[in-house]
N, C-alpha and C positions, 0 to 999 in steps of 0.2 A: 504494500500500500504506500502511497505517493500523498504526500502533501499538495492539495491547491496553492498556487502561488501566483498571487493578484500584486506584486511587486510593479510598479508604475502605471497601475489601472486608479484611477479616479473615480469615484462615485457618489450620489447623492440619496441618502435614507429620509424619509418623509415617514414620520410617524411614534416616533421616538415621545411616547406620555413618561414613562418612570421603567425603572429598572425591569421591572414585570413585564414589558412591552416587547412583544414577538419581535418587531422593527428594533429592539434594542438586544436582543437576541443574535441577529441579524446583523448586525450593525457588532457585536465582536467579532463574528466568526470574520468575518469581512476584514475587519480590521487584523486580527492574527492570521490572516491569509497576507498581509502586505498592501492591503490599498490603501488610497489616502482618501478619508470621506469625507462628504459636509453633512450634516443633519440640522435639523429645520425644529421650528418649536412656531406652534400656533399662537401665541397669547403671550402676554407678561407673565399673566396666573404661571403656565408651563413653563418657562422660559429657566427658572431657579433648575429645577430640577434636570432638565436634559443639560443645562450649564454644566451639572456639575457633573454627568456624567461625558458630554463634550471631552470633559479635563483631563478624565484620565485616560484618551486616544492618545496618539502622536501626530500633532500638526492639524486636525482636523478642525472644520469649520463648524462656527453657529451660526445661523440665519434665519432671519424671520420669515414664515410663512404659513398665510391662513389660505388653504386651497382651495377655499370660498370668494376669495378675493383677485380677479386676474391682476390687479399692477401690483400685488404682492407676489404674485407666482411671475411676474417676466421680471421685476425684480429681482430676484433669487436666480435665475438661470443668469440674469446682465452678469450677478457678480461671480457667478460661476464660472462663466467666459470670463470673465478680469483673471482670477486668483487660479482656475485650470486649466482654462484653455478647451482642453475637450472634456469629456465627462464617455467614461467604459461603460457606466451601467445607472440605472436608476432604480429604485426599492420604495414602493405604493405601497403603505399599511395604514392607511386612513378609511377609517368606518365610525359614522353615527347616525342617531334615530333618539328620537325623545322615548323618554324610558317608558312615556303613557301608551306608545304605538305598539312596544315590546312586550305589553301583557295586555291579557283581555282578547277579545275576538279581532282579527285580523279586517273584518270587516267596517270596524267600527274605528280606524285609522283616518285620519284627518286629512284633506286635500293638503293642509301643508305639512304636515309630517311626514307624506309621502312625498311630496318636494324634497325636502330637508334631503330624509333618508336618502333619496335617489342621488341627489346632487353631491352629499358628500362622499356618500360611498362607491359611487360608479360615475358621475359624470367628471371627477375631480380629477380620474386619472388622464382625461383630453387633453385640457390646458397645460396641464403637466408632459406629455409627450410632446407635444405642438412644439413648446419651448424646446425642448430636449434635442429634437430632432437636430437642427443646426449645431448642435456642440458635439454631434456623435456622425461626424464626414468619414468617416474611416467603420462606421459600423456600431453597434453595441447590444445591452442586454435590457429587458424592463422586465419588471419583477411584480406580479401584487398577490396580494393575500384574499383569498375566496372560503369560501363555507361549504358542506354538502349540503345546509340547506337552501341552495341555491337549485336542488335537485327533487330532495324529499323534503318531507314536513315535520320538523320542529316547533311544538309549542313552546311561545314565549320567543320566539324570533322572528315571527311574522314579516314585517316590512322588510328587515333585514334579508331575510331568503330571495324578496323582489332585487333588493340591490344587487344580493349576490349575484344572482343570473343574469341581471343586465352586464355586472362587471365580466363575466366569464364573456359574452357575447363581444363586450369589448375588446377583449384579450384576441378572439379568433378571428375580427376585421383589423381590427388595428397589425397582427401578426401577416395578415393578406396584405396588406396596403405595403407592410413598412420590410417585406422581405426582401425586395428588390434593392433597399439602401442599406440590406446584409443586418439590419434593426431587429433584432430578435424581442418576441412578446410572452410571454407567460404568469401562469398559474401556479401558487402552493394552494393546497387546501389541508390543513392541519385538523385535526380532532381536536375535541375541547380542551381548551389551556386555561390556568386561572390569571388571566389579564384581569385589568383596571376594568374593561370593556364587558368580560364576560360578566362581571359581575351584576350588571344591569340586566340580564337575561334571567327571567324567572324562570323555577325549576333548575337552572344548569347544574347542580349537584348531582342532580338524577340523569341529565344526560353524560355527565362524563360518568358516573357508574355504569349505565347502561353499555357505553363507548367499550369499557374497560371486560366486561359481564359476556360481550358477546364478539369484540375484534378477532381474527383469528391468532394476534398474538397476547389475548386475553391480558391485556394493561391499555395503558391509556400512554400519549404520547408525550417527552420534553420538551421544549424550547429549544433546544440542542439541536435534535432531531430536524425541527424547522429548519433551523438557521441554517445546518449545512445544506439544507433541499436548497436553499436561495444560493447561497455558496456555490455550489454546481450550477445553477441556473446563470450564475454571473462571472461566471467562469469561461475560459473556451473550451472547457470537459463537455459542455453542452451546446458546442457550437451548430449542430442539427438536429437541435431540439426549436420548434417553435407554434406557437398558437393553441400549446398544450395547456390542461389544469393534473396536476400530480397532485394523488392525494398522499399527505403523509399522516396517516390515521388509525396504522396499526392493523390496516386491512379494512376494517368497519363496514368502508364502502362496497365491499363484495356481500355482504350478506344477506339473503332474502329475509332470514328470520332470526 
């Protein structure tokens, strides 16, 4: 076995809430592979906390950026092209939804929570490629984070499952569009993790027991696990890999029952 080694690859992680954040997962393996990264922080509120973990990288950037906001997001790519030049790869882990959409009947979801949710969670990754394109002339990688209930149904994740499937949709036009400039698009879809995020999902104790009760490697999955799935996806190990969602779930997803 071979170490990945992202030695003079540049990257930019979007997503990074606190230490428990998959995108912070993500965001070492990257880093003890050799690249040199920026990550972004949405808010003042968040800004203390990915600072401090910003610190402990080598040479890496902070930047501000709410992916609700386009002159915050071209922004962030100008100073990217200042300070890198080009950019290898980019890392989508942005997902949210008002917690009142996430429980209760799915039907009973608000015209604009369904905005909300859809815009952060699946439309965020557009304006974020748009920009990107131009700093990555030589090729590169995009990375985002998906759900399998993008597939099947999860109570207590409702709107969210809509996002997911839009994002997954995204991944396999945008992967059509951007093969020709050698732009590589994909998919992780992990099994439940105890993020900041999950914890807004009702019942999720029971589905990761559930996860864990019937995966065929009967456990549930780490962070670890993730990060390297992106690690390889941002890598050239996976240089004809694209428009793909990979589950990393323990299996899960194979099972009728």
């Amino acid at each position: 076995m071979f170490p990945i080694d992202l030695s003079g690859k540049k990257g930019v992680v979007l997503g990074v809430a606190n230490d428990r954040s998959i995108a912070w997962a993500v965001t070492r393996a990257l880093a003890k592979a050799g690249a040199r990264l920026a990550l972004t922080y949405q808010n003042d509120r968040l800004k203390d906390r990915v600072e401090r973990l910003a610190g402990t990288l080598d040479s890496a950037l902070l930047l501000p950026c709410d992916a609700s906001d386009d002159g915050q997001i071209a922004a962030l790519f100008q100073k990217l092209g200042q300070d890198f030049g080009e950019v290898s790869f980019l890392v989508h882990s942005i997902a949210y939804a008002n917690r009142e959409d996430l429980a209760g009947d799915f039907y009973q979801t608000s015209r604009e929570g369904f905005r909300l949710a859809l815009e952060i969670s699946a439309y965020s990754l557009l304006p974020l490629v748009k920009h990107a394109i131009p700093l990555m002339p030589k090729g590169g990688s995009i990375v985002t984070m998906t759900f399998n209930a993008s597939q099947q149904v999860y109570p207590g994740y409702n709107v969210m499952g809509t996002a997911k499937a839009a994002l997954e949709q995204e991944v396999r036009q945008l992967a059509g569009e951007l093969g020709q400039r050698n732009i590589r698009v994909n998919a992780v879809s992990p099994g439940p993790l105890e993020t900041l995020a999950a914890r807004g999902i009702h019942g999720f104790m029971d589905m990761k027991r559930v996860h864990a009760e019937r995966s065929p490697l009967r456990r549930n999955i780490t962070p670890d696990e993730v990060a390297n799935t992106a690690l390889f996806l941002c890598s050239d190990l996976s240089s004809g890999i694209t428009g793909t969602i990979i589950p990393v779930d323990a299996g899960y997803h194979i099972m009728g029952v």
